[in-house]
C-alpha positions in Angstrom: -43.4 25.6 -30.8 -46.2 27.8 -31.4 -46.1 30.8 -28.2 -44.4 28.7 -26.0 -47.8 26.5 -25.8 -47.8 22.9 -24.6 -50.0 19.7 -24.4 -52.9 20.3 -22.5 -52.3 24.4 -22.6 -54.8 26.8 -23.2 -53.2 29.4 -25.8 -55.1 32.4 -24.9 -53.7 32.0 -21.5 -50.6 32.0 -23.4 -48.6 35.6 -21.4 -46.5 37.9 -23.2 -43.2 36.7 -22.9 -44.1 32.9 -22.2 -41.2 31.2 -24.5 -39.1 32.2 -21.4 -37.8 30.1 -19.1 -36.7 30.9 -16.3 -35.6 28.7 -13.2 -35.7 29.6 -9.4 -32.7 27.8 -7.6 -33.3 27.5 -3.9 -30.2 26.2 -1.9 -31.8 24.1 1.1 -31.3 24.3 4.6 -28.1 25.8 2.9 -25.9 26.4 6.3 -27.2 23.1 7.5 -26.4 21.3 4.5 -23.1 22.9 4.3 -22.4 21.2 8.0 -23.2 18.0 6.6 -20.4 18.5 3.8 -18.3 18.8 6.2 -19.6 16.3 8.4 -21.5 13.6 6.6 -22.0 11.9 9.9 -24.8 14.6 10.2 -26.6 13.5 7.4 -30.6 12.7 8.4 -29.9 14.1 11.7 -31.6 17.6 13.0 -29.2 20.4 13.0 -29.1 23.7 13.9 -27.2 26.2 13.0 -26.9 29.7 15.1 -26.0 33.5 14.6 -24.0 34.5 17.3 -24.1 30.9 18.7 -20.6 29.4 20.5 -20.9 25.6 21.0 -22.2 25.1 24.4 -24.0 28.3 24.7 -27.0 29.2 25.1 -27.0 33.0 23.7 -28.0 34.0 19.5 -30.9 33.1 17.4 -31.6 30.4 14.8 -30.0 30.7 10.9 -31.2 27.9 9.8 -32.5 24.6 10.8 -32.8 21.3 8.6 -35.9 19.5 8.2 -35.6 17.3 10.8 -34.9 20.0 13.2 -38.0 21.9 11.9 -40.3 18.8 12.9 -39.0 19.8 16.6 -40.5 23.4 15.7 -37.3 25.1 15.8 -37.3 27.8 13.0 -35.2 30.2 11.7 -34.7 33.7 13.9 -35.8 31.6 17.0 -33.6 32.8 20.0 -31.0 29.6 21.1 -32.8 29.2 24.3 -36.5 28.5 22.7 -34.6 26.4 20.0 -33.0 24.4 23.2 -36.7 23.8 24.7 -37.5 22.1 21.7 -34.9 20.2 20.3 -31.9 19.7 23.4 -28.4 19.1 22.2 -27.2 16.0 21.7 -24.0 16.4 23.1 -26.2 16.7 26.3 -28.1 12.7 25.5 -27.0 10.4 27.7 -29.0 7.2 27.8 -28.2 6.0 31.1 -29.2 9.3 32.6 -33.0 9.4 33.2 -32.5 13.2 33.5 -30.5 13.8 30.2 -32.4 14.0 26.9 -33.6 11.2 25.0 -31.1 11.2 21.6 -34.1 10.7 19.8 -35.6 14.0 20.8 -31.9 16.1 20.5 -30.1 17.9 17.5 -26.7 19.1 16.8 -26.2 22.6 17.4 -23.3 24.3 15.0 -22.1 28.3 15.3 -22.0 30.0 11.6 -19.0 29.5 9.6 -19.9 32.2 7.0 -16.2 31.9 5.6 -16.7 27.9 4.5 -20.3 28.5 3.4 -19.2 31.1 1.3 -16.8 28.4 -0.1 -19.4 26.1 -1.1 -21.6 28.8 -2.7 -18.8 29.2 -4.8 -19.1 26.1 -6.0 -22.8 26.5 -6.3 -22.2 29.9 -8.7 -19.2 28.2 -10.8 -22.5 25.4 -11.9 -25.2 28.5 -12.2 -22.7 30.5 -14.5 -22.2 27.8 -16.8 -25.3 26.7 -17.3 -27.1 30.3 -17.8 -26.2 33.2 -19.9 -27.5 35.3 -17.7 -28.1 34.8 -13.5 -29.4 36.7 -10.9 -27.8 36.0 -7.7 -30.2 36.7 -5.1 -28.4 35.8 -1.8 -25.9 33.2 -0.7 -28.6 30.4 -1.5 -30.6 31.8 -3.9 -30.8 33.0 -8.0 -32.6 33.0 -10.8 -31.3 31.3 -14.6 -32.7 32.5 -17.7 -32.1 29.5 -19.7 -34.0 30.7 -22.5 -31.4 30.2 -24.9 -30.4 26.9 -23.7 -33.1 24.5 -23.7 -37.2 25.3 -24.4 -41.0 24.8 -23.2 -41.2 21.8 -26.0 -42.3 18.4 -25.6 -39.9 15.5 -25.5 -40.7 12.8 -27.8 -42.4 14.4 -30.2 -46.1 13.2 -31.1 -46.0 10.7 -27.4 -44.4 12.8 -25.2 -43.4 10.9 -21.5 -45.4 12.0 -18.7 -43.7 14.6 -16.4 -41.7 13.3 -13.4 -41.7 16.6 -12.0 -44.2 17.9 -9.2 -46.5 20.5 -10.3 -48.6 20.8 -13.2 -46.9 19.8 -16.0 -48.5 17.0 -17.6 -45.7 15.7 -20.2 -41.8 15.7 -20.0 -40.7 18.9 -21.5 -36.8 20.0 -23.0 -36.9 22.6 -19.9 -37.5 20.5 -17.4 -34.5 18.0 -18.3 -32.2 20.8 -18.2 -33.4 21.9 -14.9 -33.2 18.2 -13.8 -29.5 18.5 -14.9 -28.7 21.9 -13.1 -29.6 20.5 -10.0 -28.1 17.2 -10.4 -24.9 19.5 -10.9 -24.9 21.2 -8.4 -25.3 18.3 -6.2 -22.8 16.3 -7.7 -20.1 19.4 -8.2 -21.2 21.2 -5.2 -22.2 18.5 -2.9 -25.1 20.3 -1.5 -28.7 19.9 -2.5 -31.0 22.3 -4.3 -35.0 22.9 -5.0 -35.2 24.5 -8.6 -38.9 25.6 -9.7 -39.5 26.5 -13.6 -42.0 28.8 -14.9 -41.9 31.3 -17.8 -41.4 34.1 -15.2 -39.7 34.9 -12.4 -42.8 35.0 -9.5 -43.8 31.8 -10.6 -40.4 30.3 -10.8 -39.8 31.4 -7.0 -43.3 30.3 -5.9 -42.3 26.6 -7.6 -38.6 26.3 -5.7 -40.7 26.1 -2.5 -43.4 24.4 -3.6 -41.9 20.3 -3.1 -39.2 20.9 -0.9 -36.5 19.8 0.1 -34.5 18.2 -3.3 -37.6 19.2 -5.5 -38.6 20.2 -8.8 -41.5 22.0 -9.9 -42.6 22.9 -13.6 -45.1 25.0 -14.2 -45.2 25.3 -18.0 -47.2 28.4 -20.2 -51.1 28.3 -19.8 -50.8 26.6 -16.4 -49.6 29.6 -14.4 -52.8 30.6 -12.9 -54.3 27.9 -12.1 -51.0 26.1 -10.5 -51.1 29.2 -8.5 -54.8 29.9 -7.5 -55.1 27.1 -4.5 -52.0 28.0 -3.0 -52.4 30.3 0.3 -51.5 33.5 -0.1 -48.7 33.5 1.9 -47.3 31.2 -0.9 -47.0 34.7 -3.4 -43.5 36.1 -3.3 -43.7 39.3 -1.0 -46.5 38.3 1.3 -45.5 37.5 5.0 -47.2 36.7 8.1 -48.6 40.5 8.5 -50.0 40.8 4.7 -51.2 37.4 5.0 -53.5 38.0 8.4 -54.6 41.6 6.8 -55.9 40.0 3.6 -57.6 37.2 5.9 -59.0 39.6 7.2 -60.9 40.7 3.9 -62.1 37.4 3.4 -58.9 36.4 0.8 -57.2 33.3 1.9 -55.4 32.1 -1.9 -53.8 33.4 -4.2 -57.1 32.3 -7.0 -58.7 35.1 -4.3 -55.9 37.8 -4.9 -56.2 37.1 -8.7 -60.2 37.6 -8.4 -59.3 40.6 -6.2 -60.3 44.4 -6.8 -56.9 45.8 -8.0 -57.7 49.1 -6.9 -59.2 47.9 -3.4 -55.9 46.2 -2.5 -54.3 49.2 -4.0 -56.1 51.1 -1.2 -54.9 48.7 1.8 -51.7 48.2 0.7 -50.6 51.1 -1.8 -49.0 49.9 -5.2 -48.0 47.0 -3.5 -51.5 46.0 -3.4 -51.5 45.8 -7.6 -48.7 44.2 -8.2 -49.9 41.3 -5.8 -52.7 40.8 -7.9 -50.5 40.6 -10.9 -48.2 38.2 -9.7 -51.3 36.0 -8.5 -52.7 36.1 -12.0 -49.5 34.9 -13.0 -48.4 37.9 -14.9 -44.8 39.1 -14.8 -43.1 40.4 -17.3 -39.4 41.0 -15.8 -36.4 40.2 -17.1 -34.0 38.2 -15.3 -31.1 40.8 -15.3 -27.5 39.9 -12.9 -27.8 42.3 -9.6 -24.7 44.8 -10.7 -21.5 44.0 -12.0 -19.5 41.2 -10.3 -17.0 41.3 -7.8 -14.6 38.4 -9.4 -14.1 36.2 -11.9 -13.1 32.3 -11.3 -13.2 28.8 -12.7 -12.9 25.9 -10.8 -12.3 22.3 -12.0 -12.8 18.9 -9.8 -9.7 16.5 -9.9 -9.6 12.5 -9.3 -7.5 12.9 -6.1 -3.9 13.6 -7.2 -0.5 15.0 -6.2 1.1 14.7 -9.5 2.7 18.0 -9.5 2.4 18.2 -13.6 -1.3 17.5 -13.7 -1.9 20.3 -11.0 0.3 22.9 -12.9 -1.7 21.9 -16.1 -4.8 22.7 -14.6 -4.0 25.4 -13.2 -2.9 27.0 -16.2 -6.3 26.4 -18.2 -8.4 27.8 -15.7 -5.8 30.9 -15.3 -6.3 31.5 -19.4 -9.9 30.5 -19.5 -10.7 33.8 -16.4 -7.9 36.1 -18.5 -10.1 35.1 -21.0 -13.5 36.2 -19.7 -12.3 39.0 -17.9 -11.1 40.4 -21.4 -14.5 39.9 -23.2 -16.1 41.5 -20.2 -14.1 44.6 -20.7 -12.4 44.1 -17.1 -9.4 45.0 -15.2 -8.6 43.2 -12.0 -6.5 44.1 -8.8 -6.3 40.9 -7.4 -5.3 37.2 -8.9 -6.2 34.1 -6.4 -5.9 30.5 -6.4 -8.1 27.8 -4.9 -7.1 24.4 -3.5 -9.5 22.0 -2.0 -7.2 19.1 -0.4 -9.6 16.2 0.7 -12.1 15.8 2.2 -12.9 19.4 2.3 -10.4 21.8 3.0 -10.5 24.7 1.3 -7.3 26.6 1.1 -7.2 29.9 -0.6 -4.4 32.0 -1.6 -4.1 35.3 -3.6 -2.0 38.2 -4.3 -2.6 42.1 -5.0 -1.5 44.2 -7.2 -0.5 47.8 -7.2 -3.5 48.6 -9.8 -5.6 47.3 -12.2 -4.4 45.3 -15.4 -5.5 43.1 -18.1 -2.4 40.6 -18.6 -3.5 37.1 -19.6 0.2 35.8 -19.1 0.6 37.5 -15.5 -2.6 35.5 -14.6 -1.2 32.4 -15.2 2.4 33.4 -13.6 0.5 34.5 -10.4 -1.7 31.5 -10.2 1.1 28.9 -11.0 3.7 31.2 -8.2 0.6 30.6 -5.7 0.1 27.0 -6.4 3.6 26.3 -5.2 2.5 25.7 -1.9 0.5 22.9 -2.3 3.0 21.3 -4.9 3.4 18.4 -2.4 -0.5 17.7 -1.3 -3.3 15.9 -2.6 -6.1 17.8 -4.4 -9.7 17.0 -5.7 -10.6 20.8 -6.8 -8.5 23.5 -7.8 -9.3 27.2 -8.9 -8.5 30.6 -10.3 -10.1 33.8 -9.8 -8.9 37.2 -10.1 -10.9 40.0 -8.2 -11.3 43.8 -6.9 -12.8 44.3 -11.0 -12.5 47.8 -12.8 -15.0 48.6 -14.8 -13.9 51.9 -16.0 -11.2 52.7 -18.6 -7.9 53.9 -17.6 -4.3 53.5 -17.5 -3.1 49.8 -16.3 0.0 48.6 -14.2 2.9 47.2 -16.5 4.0 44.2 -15.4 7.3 45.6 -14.4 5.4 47.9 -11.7 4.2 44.8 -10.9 7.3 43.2 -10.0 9.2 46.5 -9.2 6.7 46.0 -6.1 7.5 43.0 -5.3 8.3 43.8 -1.7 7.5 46.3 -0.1 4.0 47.4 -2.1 2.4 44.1 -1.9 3.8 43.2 1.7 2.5 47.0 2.7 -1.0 46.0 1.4 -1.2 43.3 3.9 1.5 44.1 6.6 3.2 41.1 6.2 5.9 41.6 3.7 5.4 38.2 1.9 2.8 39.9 -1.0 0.6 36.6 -0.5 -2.9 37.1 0.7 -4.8 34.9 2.8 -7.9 35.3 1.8 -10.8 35.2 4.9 -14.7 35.8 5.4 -15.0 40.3 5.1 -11.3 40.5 3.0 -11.4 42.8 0.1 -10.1 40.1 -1.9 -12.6 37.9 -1.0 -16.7 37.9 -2.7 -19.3 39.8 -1.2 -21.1 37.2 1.4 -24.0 39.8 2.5 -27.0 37.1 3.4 -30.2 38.0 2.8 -33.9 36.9 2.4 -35.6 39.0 0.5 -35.3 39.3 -3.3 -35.9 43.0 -5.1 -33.2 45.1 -3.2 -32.9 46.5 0.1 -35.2 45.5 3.2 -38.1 48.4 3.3 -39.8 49.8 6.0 -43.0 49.2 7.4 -45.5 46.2 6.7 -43.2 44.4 4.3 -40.2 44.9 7.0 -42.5 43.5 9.3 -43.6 40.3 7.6 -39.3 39.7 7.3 -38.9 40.3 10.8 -41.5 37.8 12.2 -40.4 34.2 11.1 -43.1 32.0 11.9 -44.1 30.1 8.5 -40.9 31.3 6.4 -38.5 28.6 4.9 -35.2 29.6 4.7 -33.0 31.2 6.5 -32.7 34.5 9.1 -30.6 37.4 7.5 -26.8 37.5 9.4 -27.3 41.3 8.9 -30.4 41.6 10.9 -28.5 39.7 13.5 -25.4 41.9 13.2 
């Protein structure tokens, strides 16, 4: 097509750069839904999850809390005690005790397992990575696709294109909304979690969409509609306005983001320094960056779901094809790796990890597999549905690698010494170098900053999502 243009698209609102497509995955409730993995009993039900929280207690703040919790008005970063005012535990219901709390009117209260959450994220990247060449992993919950080169803004259906069955403005069923449609039915389906994905031709837009038909939505804003699906929407809908910026441009009379677009760049400029431009950019729907991964990866894995099976040969096979397909990637990356793992999901849903260091950094396709296939031993006698095989603690940089006979000349006491155990196997936990990064953040273009913007993170009435476990720490 013609500049990315659509049905019912204006092409002189056609933006530089509006054959992109981009798409905005937003995890939701993500620790909450992660509880209901594990137990589906808590489907539908209002549950809370604390930082700092020990079942029973009364002490930490909010991390998240599902919808149903939310219509109690508990809210992320709410201390445990206001949370309990609102929404009493339901371990505490009894219905024969006119003192005790209706069940009705209780939740579920849950302390943070950051170690199983990081788990399921896993699974959650494993579906991003394969269906984008390129992704942008915000936080535990949250990235951006460029799926450019995947699917496209065209019409399905040529000449009578269906009408669109996503929200937003889209009028007709488009090639990039199917595909978005099928990244989130992945990740349900492989993941077992649900997702909110927005598409847009850029990034602000795509991240304004995600939250726009929450929870389990999809929102496609195709080129030509940016602006105008943006202009109603209050302002604290743009990406980097929060409950400060929001009551300081009420305060000059702008209430949407149509107003922000209409703005004076240079007035807002004034109030609110370069910050103040770039708002009215993003409000006229103009953003030209690139979806580009944050830095280079910490690991490498592939995972494949199983029918349920113990047969010892169909494990070992599998095993072995996702140990050459990581050798594989981690040689056209140009890697080395330190560290080779396994993964092991016996069911329901317990994860087992295992991995094993080694005494530097090599490129060995065929010690992959001998690693992976040495760890999987353990678990030659249980049931699996998922198994996995990652190798970690990357090197970049050119240099001399380990032989494998270093590698087995430190068999003992090298690999037990990196552990203290003596066995060289690695049981990989939340904060282990072997294990991915699991910092959890809410904000999107780097560090948190000071000032205003710091502000508007650390007040949390109106934000969706969930409160940082490092502003808690």
């Amino acid at each position: 097509m013609d500049g990315g243009t659509l049905l019912g698209a204006d092409a002189d609102d056609d933006a530089s750069g509006a054959d992109r497509v981009v798409l905005h995955v937003d995890m939701d409730c993500f620790y909450a839904s992660c509880e209901r993995l594990r137990e589906p009993a808590l489907r539908g039900e209002p549950v809370v999850v604390g930082m700092g929280y020990e079942p029973g207690g009364t002490v930490g703040a909010v991390a998240t809390a599902s919808y149903e919790a939310r219509a109690f008005g508990v809210g992320s970063a709410m201390p445990i005690t206001e949370a309990l005012d609102r929404l009493p535990r339901r371990a505490d219901a009894d219905p024969a005790d006119p003192d005790a709390p209706d069940p009705s009117e209780a939740g579920h209260y849950r302390p943070v397992e950051l170690a199983f959450y990081e788990e399921v994220a896993d699974d959650v990247k494993a579906v991003l990575h394969d269906c984008a060449d390129v992704v942008r992993e915000v936080s535990i919950d949250e990235a951006y696709l460029d799926v450019t080169d995947r699917t496209a803004w065209d019409a399905v259906g040529g000449d009578d294109p269906p009408a669109s069955n996503a929200a937003g403005p889209a009028r007709v069923r488009t090639l990039a909304e199917g595909y978005a449609r099928h990244v989130r039915e992945r990740i349900e389906r492989e993941a077992g979690v649900p997702a909110s994905v927005g598409v847009a031709p850029n990034m602000s837009t795509a991240k304004v969409a995600s939250d726009a038909d929450k929870p389990d939505g999809l929102v496609v804003v195709p080129p030509g509609s940016v602006e105008a699906f943006l202009a109603p929407l209050p302002t604290a809908a743009l990406h980097g306005v929060g409950p400060v910026t929001e009551r300081e441009l009420a305060e000059r009379g702008i209430e949407t983001a149509g107003d922000v677009a209409a703005a004076d760049p240079e007035a807002l400029a004034e109030a609110f320094g370069d910050r103040g431009r770039e708002l009215v950019r993003r409000a006229r729907g103009e953003d030209d960056r690139e979806v580009t991964p944050r830095g280079l990866p910490k690991s490498l894995s592939r995972e494949s779901s199983l029918a349920r099976t113990a047969d010892e040969e169909r494990k070992r096979e599998t095993v072995s094809a996702l140990a050459t397909d990581v050798a594989r990637r981690a040689r056209e990356r140009g890697c080395l790796y330190r560290t080779i793992g396994i993964k092991a999901v016996r069911p329901p849903f317990d994860v087992n990890t295992r991995a094993r260091s080694l005494p530097g950094p090599v490129d060995d396709p065929d010690l992959v597999e001998e690693v992976a296939l040495d760890l999987l031993g353990e678990f030659d006698d249980d049931e699996v549905r998922k198994l996995g095989v990652r190798v970690s603690n990357l090197d970049f940089a050119e240099g001399d690698q380990a032989t494998l006979a270093g590698f087995e000349g430190a068999e003992g006491a090298d690999r037990g010494a990196d552990r203290g155990d003596g066995s060289g196997t690695v049981r990989i936990a939340s904060g282990d170098d072997d294990a991915d990064g699991g910092e959890i953040t809410d904000w999107v273009d780097g560090d948190p900053r000071n000032g205003r913007e710091a502000a508007d993170r650390a007040d949390p009435s109106g934000r969706d999502g969930q409160a940082s476990l490092d502003d808690w720490a």
